[in-house]
Each structure stands twice: as C-alpha cells, then as structure tokens.
Legacy VTK file of the C-alpha trace (Angstrom):
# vtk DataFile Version 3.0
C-alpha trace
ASCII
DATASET POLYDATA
POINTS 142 float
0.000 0.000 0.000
1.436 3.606 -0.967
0.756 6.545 1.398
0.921 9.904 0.516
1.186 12.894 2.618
0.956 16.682 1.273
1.314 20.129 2.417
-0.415 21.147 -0.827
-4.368 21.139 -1.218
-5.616 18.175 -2.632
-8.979 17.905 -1.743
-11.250 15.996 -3.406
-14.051 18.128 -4.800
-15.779 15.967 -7.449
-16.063 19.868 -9.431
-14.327 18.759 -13.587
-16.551 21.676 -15.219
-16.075 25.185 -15.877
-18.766 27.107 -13.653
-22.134 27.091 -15.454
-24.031 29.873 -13.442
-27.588 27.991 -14.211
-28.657 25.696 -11.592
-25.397 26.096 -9.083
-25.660 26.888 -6.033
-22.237 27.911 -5.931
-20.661 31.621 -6.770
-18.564 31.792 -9.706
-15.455 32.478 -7.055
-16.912 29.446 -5.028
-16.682 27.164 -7.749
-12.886 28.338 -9.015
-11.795 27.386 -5.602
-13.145 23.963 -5.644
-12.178 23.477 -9.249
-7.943 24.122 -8.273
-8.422 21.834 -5.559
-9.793 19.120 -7.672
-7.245 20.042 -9.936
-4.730 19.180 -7.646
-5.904 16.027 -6.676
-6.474 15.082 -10.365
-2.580 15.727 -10.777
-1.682 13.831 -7.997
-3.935 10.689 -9.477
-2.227 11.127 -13.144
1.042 10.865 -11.742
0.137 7.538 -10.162
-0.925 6.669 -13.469
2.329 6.603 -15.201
3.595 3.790 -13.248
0.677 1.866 -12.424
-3.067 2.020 -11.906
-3.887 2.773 -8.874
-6.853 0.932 -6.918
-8.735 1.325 -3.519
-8.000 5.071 -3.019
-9.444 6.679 -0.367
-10.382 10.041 -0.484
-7.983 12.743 0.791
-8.636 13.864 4.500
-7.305 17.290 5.503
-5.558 16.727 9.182
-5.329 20.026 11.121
-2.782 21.509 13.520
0.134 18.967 12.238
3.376 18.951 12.489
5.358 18.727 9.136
8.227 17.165 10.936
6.534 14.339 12.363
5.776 13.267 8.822
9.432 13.961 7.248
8.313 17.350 4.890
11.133 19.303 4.365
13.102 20.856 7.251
12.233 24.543 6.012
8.720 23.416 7.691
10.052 22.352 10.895
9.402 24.656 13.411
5.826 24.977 12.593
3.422 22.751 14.545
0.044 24.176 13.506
-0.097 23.258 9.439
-2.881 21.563 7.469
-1.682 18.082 5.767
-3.710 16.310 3.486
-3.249 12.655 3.895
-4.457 9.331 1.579
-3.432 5.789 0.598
-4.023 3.704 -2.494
-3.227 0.071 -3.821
-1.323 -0.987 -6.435
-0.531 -4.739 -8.399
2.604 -4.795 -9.315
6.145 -4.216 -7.420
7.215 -0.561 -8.226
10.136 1.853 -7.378
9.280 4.114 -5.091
12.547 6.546 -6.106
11.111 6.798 -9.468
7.600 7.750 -8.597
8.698 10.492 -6.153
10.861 11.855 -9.261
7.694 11.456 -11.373
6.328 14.176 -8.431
8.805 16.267 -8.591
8.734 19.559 -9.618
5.319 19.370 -10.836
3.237 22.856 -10.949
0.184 22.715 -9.138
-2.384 25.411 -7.786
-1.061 27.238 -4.458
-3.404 29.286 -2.327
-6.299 27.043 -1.467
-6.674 25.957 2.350
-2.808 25.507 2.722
-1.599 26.992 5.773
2.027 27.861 4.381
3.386 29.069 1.935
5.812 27.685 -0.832
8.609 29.389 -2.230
7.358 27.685 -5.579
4.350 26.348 -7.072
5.153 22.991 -7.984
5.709 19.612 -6.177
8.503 19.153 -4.084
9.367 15.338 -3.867
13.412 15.208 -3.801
15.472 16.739 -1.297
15.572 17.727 2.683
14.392 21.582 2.453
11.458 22.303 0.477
9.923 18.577 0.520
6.364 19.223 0.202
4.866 15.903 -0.093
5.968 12.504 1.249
5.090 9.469 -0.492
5.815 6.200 1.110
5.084 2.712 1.254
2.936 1.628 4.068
2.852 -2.154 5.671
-0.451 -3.775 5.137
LINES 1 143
142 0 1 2 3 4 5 6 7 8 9 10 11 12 13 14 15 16 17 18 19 20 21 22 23 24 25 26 27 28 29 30 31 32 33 34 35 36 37 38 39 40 41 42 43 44 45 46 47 48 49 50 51 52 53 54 55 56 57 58 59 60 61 62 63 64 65 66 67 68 69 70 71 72 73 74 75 76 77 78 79 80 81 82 83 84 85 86 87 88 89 90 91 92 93 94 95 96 97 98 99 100 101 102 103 104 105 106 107 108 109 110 111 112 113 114 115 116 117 118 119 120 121 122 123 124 125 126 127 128 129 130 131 132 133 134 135 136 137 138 139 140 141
C-alpha cells in the first residue's frame, strides 16, 4: 500500500466543469476554488498513473494543527506545529520503485493558495530533497 502525505491542497471536490451559473448553487469564485483543488488532486492521481493504476484510493482527509516534521516534509517546515496536511493511501498490483515515482512528483506545478496553511517558495511539487519537501510518499505495511 502507498501513502501519501501533502502540504499542498488536494482535496477531493468531485467539481471537472467550468462554472455554469444555471442551476449552481455555488458563486462563480466558489466554484474556481473547488475546481484548483480538484485540480490538484487530479494531478496527484495522473502521476500515479504513469507507473501503475492505482486501486482502492481513499479520499484525501485534511488533518489540522500537524506537524510537518513528524511526517518527514522538508526541514524549512520544521518549526511549525500548527499546518494543514492532506493525507491518503491507495493500492497498487505490481512491485514498483518508489525513487522513481517520487521523481515522477517532482517539480510538478500545481495550484497554491487554497486551504494551505504555508506558503511555498514555488508552485510545484517538491518530492526530492531535505528543504522544500512538500509531499511525502511512502510505502505503508499492510
């Protein structure tokens, strides 16, 4: 089982469309906002992709008043003890190399801003490295 931990917003929104004003109850602002974070997440699950397919993924849960350290983000993050981490775990068939699918990650852009509660000194993945490591992706014993 893979586990991945993230600093970024990847919330699951279910929101794929532009914003059609008839018949949502949502303002157009509303709607953006749920839109990037769905467009995060929808990154995160097309990087899977490209080295297997993943199965039995549970939907992201936001974990509040974390601290980055205790989940090995990078050490720029450390002293903070009151930061949002989105958290989830998938499945996957075959043996894979869990080097090569944190460089798939890295360096990805995604969409800062949402209900992160730091900020990055750039909008993109961080997956390599001890300072700016951003999210964590690790195998988990079943």
């Amino acid at each position: 089982m893979l586990g991945i931990y993230s600093l970024i917003d990847i919330t699951q929104t279910g929101i794929n469309r532009n914003y059609r004003p008839n018949g949502s109850k949502l303002t157009q602002e509303e709607w953006d906002y749920k839109r990037n974070q769905q467009r995060n997440w929808d990154t995160v699950i097309q990087l899977l992709g490209l080295r297997f397919q993943p199965f039995d993924i549970t939907v992201p849960i936001c974990m509040n008043n974390q601290r980055p350290a205790a989940y090995g983000f990078g050490w720029i993050y450390g002293p903070l003890d009151d930061v949002n981490i989105w958290k989830f775990s998938c499945r996957y068939e075959h043996p894979i190399d869990i080097w090569t699918l944190r460089g798939d990650f890295d360096n990805v852009p995604i969409i800062t801003g949402l209900d992160e509660t730091i900020s990055f000194p750039h909008s993109c993945f961080t997956s390599i490295g001890d300072k700016y490591l951003n999210i964590v992706i690790t195998l988990l014993e079943v």
